[in-house]
Steps between C-alpha positions, in 0.01 A plus 500: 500500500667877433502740728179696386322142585652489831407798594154484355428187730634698759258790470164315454338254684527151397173413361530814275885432345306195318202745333811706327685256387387551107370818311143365458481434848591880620217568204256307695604611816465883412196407359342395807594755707287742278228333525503489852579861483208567295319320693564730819449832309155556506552429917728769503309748304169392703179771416248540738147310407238728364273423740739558772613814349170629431384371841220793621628766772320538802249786500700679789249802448256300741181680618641872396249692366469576164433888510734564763871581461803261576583428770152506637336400122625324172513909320833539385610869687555725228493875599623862430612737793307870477176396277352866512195561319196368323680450153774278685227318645302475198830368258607245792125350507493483132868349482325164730672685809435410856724668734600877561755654728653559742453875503630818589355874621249367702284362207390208639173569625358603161764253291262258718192644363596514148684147478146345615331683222753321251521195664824509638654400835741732635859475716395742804739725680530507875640768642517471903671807568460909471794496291820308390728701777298356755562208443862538459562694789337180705266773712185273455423229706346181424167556613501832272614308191200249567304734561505664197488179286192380647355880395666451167336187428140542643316663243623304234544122725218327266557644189575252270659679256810514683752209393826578707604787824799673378691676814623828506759687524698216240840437493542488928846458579621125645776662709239714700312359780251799509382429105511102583309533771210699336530285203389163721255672696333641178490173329414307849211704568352503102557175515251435853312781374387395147258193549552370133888459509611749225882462454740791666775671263780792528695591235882421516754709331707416160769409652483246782603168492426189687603607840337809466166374389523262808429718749215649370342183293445334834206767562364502169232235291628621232886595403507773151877715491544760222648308154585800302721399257612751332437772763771320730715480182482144391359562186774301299482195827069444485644146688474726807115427464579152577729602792257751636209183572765269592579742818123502563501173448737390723410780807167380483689101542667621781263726700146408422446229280109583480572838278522508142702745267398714244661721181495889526614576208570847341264729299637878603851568307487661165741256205788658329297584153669190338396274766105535476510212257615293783202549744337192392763269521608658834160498649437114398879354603435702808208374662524122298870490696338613842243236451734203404671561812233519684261787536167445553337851392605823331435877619630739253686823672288688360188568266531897646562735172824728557631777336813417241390170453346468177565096489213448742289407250728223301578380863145431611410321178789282551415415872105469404622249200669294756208522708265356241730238487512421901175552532285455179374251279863362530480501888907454540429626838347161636838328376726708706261493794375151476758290304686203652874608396694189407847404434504263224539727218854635411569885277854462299653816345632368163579852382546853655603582824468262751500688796460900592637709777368717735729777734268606803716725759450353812641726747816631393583220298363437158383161441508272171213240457470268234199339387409239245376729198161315491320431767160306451211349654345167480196421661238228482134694483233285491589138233738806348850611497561867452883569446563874528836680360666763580810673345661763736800539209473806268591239237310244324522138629459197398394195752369141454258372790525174589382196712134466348367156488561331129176507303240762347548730732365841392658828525297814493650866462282740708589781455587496139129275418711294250359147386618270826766256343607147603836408670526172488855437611454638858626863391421798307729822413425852645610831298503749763525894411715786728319495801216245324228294705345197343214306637499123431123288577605119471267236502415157408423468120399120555192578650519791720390864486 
């Protein structure tokens, strides 16, 4: 035997040495190896059943009411801040509207009156004090601050056109016990006070994070900071949408799991002239990113008209668009409020940027985040699948989603109303604009819806 024998025999085992021994052999060998290989694959590459992928979602809205607003009701919240006069009133009722406020200037009263001619609910403002110094200063005591809720509240208590309390002054400072302490014995004595259990909110300010919103979400039903992107100059980083709920998100975790969190997003700064074409794909990536990470609402800052800002217009047809699609014949709204999110669906980037940055300054140091470029949603509603898609790169992208069960599976574009298409080998590609959203309905084309 040579040497390249020897050490053959060496190296294998000796009921294998044999099997080599001539070229057909090794043939057959390698042959059988792929079968078994073959064999294996499909193992490897296992899809989910169809009926286990389409397997219904629990109807987690329960006994809510249907003409009530979340989280007391199924209504998706969809409001404007400062609603002033009849022809607001009259264009939000004839937009399918349902929800008005908060307010400012002490409008509430007849805001109240009007909203029940047009059929709208309304976000109520609670002021408990004689002004916002007071409360600052720390000179009331407790039984003055419940004291003036309880007046607040009586002639109004069974009126139910009111949706939400909103507590003023906003924006009370964490790091001061005076404001904290008015802040829980506001929303402690609305909340024994009020007989139907109407959620408490304060607004928080741009800028906090998760520590920040801590302290005050663990007063609060419901948790809403300012998201105004390009006021707090993150026009070119709309990802901070994403990071703004995922601080609510998180706070609310942490210090009062019962809350939920909502977008405030903007509606005040006048464009650079070359940016007005942008509105619309601002205003959607905005409040579809809030929502993917987890908002359950929207309150616009602010439906008030002010001077030098001629773009009010193209801005409230944007946000009233993405209302008809939250809350119209679409009803996205139920989805983000009532889907079962999953985890068996994957979102690849196979061109463009993968991921985007973000610099927030936190304290005196400026900090880089990085984020996948698309972020996305996948939620069982219903025997459906709704896969939602969001693009926070000002570049196109393209993606592949995969993990769907092999079979006629049916892919519907929302928002585009295009002829729903089959994927039958578990995936389907996604062309995503700058800053795009895209709105997947999947279901069972076997059989099902």
């Amino acid at each position: 035997m040579g040497a390249a024998g020897f050490e053959r025999e060496k190296r294998l085992p000796a009921h294998v040495g044999p099997l080599l021994e001539s070229p057909m052999r090794r043939v057959a060998v390698c042959l059988f190896a792929l079968t078994i290989l073959i064999t294996l694959l499909p193992c490897a590459t296992a899809r989910p059943a169809m009926e286990d992928f389409f397997r219904p979602a629990e109807d987690t809205a329960g006994e809510l009411g249907a003409d009530r607003h979340y989280p007391r009701g199924r209504l998706f919240p969809f409001s404007f801040f400062s609603v002033h006069g009849r022809a607001a009133m009259e264009r939000l009722e004839a937009e399918g509207a349902t929800l008005a406020g908060p307010q400012y200037r002490g409008t509430d009263d007849r805001v109240l009156a009007e909203a029940r001619q047009h059929g709208l609910k309304v976000i109520y403002t609670v002021m408990a004090a004689p002004s916002s110094e007071a409360v600052r200063s720390g000179e009331l005591s407790d039984e003055e601050i419940a004291r003036a809720v309880r007046e607040r509240l009586a002639p109004v208590m069974d009126d139910d056109s009111i949706a939400w309390w909103y507590v003023r002054p906003e924006e009370l400072r964490y790091w001061r016990p005076a404001e904290m302490r008015y802040l829980e014995v506001a929303a402690r004595t609305i909340r024994q006070t009020d007989p139907k259990g109407r959620p408490v909110w304060m607004y928080d300010p741009n800028h906090r994070n998760e520590r920040a919103l801590r302290e005050t979400a663990r007063h609060l039903d419901i948790v809403g900071k300012g998201m105004y992107t390009n006021y707090a100059g993150m026009k070119n980083s709309r990802v901070w949408c994403r990071w703004s709920i995922e601080q609510q998100v998180r706070a609310i975790a942490a210090a009062n799991p019962d809350a939920i969190p909502i977008a405030v997003p903007e509606m005040f700064q006048q464009p650079d002239a070359e940016d007005i074409v942008l509105i619309d794909s601002w205003v959607r990536h905005d409040v579809y990113a809030a929502l993917v990470a987890g908002a359950r609402g929207v309150v616009v800052f602010s439906a008030a008209r002010r001077r030098n800002f001629t773009a009010h217009e193209a801005y409230m047809q944007a946000y009233l668009d993405v209302h008809r699609e939250l809350c119209g014949e679409m009803n996205l709204g139920q989805v983000f409020l009532f889907g079962q999110r999953r985890g068996d669906l994957e979102v690849h980037v196979t061109d463009g940027p993968q991921s985007v940055k973000m610099v927030y300054p936190s304290g005196s140091v400026r900090e880089s985040i990085e984020y996948p470029s698309v972020s996305f949603l996948n939620a069982a509603y219903g025997s459906e699948r709704y896969v939602i898609l969001v693009n926070s790169a000002e570049e196109p992208v393209e993606a592949m989603v995969v993990g769907l069960p092999y079979g006629r599976v049916m892919v519907a574009d929302v928002l585009e109303g295009a002829r729903p298409f089959v994927a039958p080998e578990g995936e389907f590609p996604v062309e995503l604009a700058p800053l795009g959203v895209k709105v997947y309905r999947i279901y069972n084309g076997t059989g099902g819806s």
